[in-house]
C-alpha positions in Angstrom: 22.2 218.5 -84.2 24.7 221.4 -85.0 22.0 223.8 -85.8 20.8 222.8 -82.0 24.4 223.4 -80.9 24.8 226.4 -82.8 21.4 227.9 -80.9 22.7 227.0 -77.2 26.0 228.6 -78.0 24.1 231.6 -79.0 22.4 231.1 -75.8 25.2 230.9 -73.2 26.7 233.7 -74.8 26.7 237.1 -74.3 24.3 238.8 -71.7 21.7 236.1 -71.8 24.4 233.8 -71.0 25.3 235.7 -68.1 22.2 235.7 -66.8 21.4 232.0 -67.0 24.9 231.1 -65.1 24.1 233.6 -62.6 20.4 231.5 -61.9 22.1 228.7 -62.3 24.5 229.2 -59.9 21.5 229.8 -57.1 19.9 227.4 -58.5 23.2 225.2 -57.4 23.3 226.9 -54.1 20.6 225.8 -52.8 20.7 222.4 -53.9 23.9 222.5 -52.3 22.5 223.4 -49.1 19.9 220.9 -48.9 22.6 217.6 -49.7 25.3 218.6 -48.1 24.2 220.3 -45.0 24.7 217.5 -42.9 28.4 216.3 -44.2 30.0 220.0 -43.7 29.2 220.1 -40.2 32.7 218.2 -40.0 34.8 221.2 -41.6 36.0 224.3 -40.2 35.4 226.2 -43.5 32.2 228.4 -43.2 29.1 226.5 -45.2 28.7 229.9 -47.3 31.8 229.7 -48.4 31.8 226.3 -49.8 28.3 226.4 -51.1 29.7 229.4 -53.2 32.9 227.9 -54.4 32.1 224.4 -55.6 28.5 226.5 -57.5 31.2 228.6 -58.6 33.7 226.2 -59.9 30.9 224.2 -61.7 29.1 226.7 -63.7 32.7 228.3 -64.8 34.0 225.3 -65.8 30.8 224.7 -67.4 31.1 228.0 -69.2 34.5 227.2 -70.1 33.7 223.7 -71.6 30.9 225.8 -73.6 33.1 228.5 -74.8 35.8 226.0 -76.2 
């Protein structure tokens, strides 16, 4: 199990790292779009901006939960 750990450490670090979180945060994105379309039609924030901030706020707390 540590050896695995070890291996997705090396992973998420560095510039392979980067580019995972960067898909991943599209990847986010749109899944974001598609379930929660219909709930921020109530708010006066613009959907971009939200779709972007919460993908955001996930993978680089992600990253930080990694990194620690």
């Amino acid at each position: 199990m540590r050896d695995n750990q070890k291996n997705m450490l090396g992973i998420f670090s560095g510039e392979s790292g980067d580019m995972f979180f960067r898909f991943f945060k599209q990847y986010l994105i749109r899944i974001f779009e598609a379930e929660l379309k219909d709930e921020l039609k109530k708010v006066d924030v613009p959907n971009n901006y939200l779709y972007h901030h919460i993908s955001c706020s996930f993978v680089e707390t992600l990253r930080w939960w990694i990194q620690s």
